[in-house]
N, C-alpha and C positions, 0 to 999 in steps of 0.2 A: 216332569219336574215342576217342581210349586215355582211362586215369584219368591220366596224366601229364600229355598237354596239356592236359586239365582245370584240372589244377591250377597248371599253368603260368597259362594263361587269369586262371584265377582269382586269381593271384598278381599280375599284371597291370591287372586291373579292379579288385581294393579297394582300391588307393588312391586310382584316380580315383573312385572310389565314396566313400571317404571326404573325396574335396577336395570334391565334389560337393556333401555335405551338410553339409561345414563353412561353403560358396560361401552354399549355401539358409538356412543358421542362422544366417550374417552379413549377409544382407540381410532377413531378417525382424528380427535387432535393428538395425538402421540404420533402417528404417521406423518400430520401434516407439520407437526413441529421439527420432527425428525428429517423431512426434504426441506426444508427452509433453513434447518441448520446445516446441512451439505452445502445448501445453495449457495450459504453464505461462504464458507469453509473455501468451496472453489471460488469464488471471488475473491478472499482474503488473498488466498495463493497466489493468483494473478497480479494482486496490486504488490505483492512481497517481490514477484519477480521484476516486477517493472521498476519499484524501488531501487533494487539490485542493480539490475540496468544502468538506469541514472545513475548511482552511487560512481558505478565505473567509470563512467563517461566525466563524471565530476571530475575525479580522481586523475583520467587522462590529460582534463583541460588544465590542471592544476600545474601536472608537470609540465604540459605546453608552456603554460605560464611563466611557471621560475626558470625555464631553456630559454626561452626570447627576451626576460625580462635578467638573465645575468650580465655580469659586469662585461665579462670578455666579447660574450655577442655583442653588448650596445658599441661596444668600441672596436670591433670588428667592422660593423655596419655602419659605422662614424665614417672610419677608415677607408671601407668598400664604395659606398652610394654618395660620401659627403667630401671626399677628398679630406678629411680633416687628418692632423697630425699632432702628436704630441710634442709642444713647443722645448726646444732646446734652451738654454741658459742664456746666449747671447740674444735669444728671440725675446724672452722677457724683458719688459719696458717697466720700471716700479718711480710709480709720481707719486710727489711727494705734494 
């Protein structure tokens, strides 16, 4: 073989040589885009569940909240731990 068809040859093969490995460098990033978005996907999940989580727990503390913080408990617990009483008519004193 001459240096000419060589180089013909050769002028011939690198481009398919270079589709070649542009073919190979685009499907390693499709793959590697493709587990990075899973990656993420399982990590969204986790932080959606633990959101959830809290959400409830909020939710529990809330009603804890408004049961300790209603009228009848505080005046239950007046009544129970304070001795205190609700004053009768002749108990009120009004200065003038």
């Amino acid at each position: 073989m001459s240096i000419a068809s060589q180089l013909q040859a050769l002028r011939i093969l690198m481009p398919v040589m270079w589709m070649l490995f542009a073919v190979m460098a685009s499907a390693v990033a499709v793959v590697y885009s493709k587990h990075a978005a899973r990656t993420e996907f399982i990590a969204l999940q986790s932080l959606e569940q633990e959101r959830d989580t809290l959400n409830e727990g909020w939710g529990r503390l809330l009603l804890e909240q408004s049961t300790w913080a209603s009228p009848s408990h505080v005046e239950q617990q007046a009544i129970k731990r304070l001795h205190m009483i609700v004053p009768t008519a002749d108990m009120t004193v009004v200065i003038r």
